[in-house]
N, C-alpha and C positions, 0 to 999 in steps of 0.2 A: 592628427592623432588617430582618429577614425580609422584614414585609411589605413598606415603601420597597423592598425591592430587587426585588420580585414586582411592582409596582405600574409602579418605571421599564421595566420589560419589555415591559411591554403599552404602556405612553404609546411608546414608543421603538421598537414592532415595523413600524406604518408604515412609515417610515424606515429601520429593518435590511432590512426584506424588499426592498425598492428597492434600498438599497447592494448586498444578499445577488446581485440579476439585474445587476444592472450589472457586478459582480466576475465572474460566471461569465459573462459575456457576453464578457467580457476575457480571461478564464481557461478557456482550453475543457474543461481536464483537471477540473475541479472538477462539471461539469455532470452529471457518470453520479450519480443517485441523488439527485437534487435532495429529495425532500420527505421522504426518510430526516432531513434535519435541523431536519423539523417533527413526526418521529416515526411518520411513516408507511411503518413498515418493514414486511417480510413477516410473516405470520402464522406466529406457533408453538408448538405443543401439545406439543413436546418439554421446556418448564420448563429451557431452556438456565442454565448456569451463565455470566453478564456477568461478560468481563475488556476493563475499559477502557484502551487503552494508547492513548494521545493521538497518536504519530506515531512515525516509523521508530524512533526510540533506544529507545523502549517497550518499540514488538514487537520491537525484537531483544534486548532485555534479560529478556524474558519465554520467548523462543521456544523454547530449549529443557523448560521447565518445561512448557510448554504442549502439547508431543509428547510429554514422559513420562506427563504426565495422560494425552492422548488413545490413549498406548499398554497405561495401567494400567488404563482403566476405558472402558464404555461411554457415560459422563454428555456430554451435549451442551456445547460450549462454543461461548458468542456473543463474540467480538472486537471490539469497538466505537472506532473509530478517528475521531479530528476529520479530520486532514487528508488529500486524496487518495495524498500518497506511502504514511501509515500504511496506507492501504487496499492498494495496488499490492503492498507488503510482505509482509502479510497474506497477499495472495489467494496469492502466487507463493509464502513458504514452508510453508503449509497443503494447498496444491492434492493431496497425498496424504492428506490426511486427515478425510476423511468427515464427522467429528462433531465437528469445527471448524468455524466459518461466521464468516461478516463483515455488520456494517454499521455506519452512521453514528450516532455517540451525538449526539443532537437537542441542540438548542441548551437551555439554561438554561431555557426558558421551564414554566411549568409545565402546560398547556394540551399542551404536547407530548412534555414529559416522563409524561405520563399516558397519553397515547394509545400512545407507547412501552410503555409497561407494562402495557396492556388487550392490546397485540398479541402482548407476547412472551412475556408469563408466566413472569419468569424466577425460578428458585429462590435467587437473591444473588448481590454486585456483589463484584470484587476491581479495585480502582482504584490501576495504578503508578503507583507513585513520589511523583508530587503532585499529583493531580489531584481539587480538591474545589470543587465546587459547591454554591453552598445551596439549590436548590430540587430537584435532582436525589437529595441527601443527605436531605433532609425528605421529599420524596414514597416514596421509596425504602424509608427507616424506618417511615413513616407504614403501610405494606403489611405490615410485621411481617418484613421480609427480614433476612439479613446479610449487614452492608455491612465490608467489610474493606480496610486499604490496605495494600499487600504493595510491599517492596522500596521503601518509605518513604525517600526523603530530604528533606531540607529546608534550604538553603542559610541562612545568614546575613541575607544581601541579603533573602530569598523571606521570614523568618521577620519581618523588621522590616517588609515589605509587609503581611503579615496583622497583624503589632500594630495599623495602624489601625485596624483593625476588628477589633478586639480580641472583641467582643460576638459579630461573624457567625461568627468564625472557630470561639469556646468551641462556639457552636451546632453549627458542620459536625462538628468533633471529637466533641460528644456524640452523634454521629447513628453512628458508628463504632464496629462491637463492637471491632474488635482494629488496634492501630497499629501495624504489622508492619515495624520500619526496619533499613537499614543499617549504622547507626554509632551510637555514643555523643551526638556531636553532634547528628544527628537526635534522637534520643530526648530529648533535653535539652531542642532548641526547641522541639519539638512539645509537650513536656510544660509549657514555658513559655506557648504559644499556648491552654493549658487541657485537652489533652487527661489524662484519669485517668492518672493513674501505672499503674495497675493493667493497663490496657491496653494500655500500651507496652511490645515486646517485640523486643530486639535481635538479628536473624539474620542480620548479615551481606549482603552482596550477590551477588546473581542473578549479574552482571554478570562476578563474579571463575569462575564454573561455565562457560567459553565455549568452545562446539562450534564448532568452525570449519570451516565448509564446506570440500568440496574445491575450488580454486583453479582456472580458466580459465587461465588467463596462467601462462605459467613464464618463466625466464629464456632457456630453451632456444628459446619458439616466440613470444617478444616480437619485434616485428620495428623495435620505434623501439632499442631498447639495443646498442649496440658492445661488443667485448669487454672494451677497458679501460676502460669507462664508469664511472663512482661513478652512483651512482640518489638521487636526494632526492626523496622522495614528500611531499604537505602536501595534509592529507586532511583532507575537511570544514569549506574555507574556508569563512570569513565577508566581508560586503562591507567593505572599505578594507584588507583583507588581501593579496589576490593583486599588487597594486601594490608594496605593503613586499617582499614575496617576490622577486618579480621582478627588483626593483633590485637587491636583495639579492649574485641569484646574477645580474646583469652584472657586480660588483663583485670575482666571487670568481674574481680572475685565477692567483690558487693551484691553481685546477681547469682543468684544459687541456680535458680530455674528460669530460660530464657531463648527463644527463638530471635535469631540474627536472619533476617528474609532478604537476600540478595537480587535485584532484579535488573541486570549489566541491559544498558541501552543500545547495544548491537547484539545481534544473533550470531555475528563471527566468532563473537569472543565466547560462548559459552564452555568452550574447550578450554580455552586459558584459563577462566575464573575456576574451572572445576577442577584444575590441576591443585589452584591457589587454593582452595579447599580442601584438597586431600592432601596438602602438602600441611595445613593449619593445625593439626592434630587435634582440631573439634570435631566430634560424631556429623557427619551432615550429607545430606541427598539432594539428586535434584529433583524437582517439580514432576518432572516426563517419569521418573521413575516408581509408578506407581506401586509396584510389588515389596522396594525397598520398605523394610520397617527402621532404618538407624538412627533416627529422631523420635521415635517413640521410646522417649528414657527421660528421667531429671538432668538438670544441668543446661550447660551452656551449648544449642547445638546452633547447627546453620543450614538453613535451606535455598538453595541455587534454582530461580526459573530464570528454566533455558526452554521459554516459550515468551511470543510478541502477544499483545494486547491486553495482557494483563496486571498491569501495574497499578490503576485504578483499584480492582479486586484485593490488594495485596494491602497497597496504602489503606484501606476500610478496618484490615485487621491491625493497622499497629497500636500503639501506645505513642510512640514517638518515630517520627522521617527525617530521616535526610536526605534531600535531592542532591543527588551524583553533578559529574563535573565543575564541583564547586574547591573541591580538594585539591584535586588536578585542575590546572591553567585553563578550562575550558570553557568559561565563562558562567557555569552553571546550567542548568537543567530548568524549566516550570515550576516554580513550589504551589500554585493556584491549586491543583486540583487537590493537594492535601490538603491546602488552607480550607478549602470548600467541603471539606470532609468532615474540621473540627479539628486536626490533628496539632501537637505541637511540630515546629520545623527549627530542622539544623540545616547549615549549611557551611560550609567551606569559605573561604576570603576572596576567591572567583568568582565573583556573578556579574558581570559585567554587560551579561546578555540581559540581564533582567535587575538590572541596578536599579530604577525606580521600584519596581515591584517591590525586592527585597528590601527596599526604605522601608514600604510604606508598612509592610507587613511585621518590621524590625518594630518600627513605632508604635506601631498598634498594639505589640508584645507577644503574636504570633511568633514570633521567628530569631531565632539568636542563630551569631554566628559564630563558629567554633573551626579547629583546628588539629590536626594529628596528633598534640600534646595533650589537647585541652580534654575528646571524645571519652577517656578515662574517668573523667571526671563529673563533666554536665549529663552522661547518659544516665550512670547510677542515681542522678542526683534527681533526674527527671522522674525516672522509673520509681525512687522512692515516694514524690509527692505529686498524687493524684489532682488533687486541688491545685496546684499550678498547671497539671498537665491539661485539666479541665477549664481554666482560667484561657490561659494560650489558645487555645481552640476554638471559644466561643468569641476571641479579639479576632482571628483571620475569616468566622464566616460570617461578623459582624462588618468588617471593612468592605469584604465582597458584596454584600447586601448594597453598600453603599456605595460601588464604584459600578454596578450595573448600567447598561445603558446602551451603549457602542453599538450592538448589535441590531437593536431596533431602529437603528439610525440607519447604521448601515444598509438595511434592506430596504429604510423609503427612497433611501437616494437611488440606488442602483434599481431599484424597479422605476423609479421619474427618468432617469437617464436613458437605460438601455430596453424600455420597456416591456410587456407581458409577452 
């Protein structure tokens, strides 16, 4: 199975390298560092320790772990990121830290997963959450490395996607000293998908240890929010979401005076959502447009950031969140960093990505979930009672207090392992 899948790589590079100029031809933000994704990255003699964190939810799930290494020890860390936002992420929460660096983890191919590893010389791989590839895993191992997947999950859905390939998957899993998960659940499928018992080991999540930046934006020096304003923040939209949202809060004539804070989880789509907006016939501006006053009135408006990094910032001012992709099929979004905030949390019937999470946060009384019909309803109902809203809040960063841990774990093993 191995080889077929090494084999359509090469039949099929043609054709990707083509699609690969014609995307970034399209895409201008993808173009810095083009041949980094055929493994042509800089040279390193420093035997960097590789953490592959696929895209922004990675590196912020990793980030702190990643400044405590870099604060405990001297050992180099390489961050290897697919997508341009994980990169942007990267640069901007490392840029103090010397012995952190960035680049692009090459494509599948083996040809440059090699040339990757003649350049970088790296001492072993720690790959979040779920990110396995079979030629990257085999060449990887083939070097005598170890290869580790830390902060391990693996959804339902993801678990019956690798059953097909039942064969490639046992292979990837075998190429892994240590299967380092989450939850019970994880360890369960993972160990269903062939990985050794022996090497699955349950630590809890990174994700529950979260440092949260200081915040930009107060309530004080926001200049879209009126005093008796209610704030619904709905962060980390997905597409056919901000549509449902929108109608949602025309609909909620219970709310006299009220900002609706849109914060779409791609940058491509800011043109969509702002059509979705002007199409809404509520008053509403984006973020970038600082001159704009059309939120400055009573009533029900909407404000669109169509800018990265600031969802944290955003979620500080709500009253009540919804984390995006929960509406839409897309397994859901992080609701942690509201939780850690105090906030009450909505969510959609997708979260499949974060189906413990959203248990545990459901039980505790942080978190309800709700639906396109329902949003009419539970938001007014929220926004009226403060005391619930204040209840729900103090249950998600009462559970986080108590799910701590992961993290400090995380950094004695991998400083014992791959040393200072």
């Amino acid at each position: 199975m191995s080889l077929i899948y090494s084999i359509l790589w090469y039949l099929l590079l043609p054709i990707g390298v083509i699609t690969h100029l014609i995307f970034i031809w399209r895409r201008p933000e993808f173009r810095s560092d083009f041949w980094q994704r055929y493994g042509w990255v800089p040279t390193m003699d420093q035997q960097p320790l590789v953490v592959h964190a696929a895209s922004v939810g990675e590196i912020n799930a990793v980030a702190d772990m990643l400044s405590q290494l870099a604060k405990a020890s001297t050992m180099p860390i390489l961050v290897t990121t697919t997508t341009a936002t994980g990169r942007d992420r990267c640069i901007k929460l490392f840029a103090d830290y010397p012995t952190i660096m960035h680049a692009y983890m090459p494509f599948d191919m083996g040809v440059a997963q090699r040339l990757f590893l003649h350049r970088v010389k790296p001492r072993g791989l720690l790959l979040v959450e779920t990110e396995l590839w079979p030629n990257m895993l085999r060449l990887w191992q083939a070097r005598g490395l170890s290869l580790w997947l830390i902060n391990g999950r693996l959804s339902n859905r993801s678990a019956r996607g690798y059953s097909r390939l039942r064969s490639l998957s046992k292979t990837m899993l075998a190429n892994l000293q240590r299967v380092l998960v989450q939850d019970k659940a994880s360890a369960r499928r993972f160990t269903w998908l062939g990985a050794e018992a022996a090497k699955v080991q349950i630590m809890g999540s990174v994700k529950f240890d979260i440092a949260l930046p200081e915040t930009k934006i107060s309530l004080n020096t926001s200049p879209w929010l009126l005093a008796d304003d209610t704030c619904w923040v709905c962060g980390s939209t997905r597409e056919g979401e901000e549509s449902i949202l929108l109608q949602a809060w025309a609909k909620m004539d219970a709310i006299n005076n009220g900002l609706l804070i849109l914060v779409p989880r791609h940058p491509q789509r800011f043109a969509e959502v702002a059509d979705l907006c002007e199409s809404s016939g509520l008053p509403w501006q984006r973020y970038s447009d600082t001159k704009a006053d059309n939120i400055n009135q009573t009533g029900r408006r909407v404000l669109l950031v169509d800018a990265m990094g600031l969802l944290i910032d955003f979620y500080d001012l709500a009253d009540v969140v919804f984390v995006g992709g929960s509406l839409a099929a897309k397994g859901g979004h992080n609701p942690l960093e509201a939780a850690a905030l105090g906030k009450p949390i909505l969510m959609g019937p997708h979260t499949f990505n974060f189906a413990e999470v959203c248990e545990l946060l459901q039980q505790a009384g942080n978190l309800q979930f709700t639906s396109a019909g329902q949003l009419t309803e539970q938001i007014p109902a929220l926004m009226a009672d403060a005391e619930k809203r204040h209840l729900m809040g103090q249950a998600g960063q009462q559970l986080l207090a108590e799910k701590r841990g992961a993290t400090a774990a995380y950094v004695q093993m991998i400083s014992q392992q791959f040393g200072a």
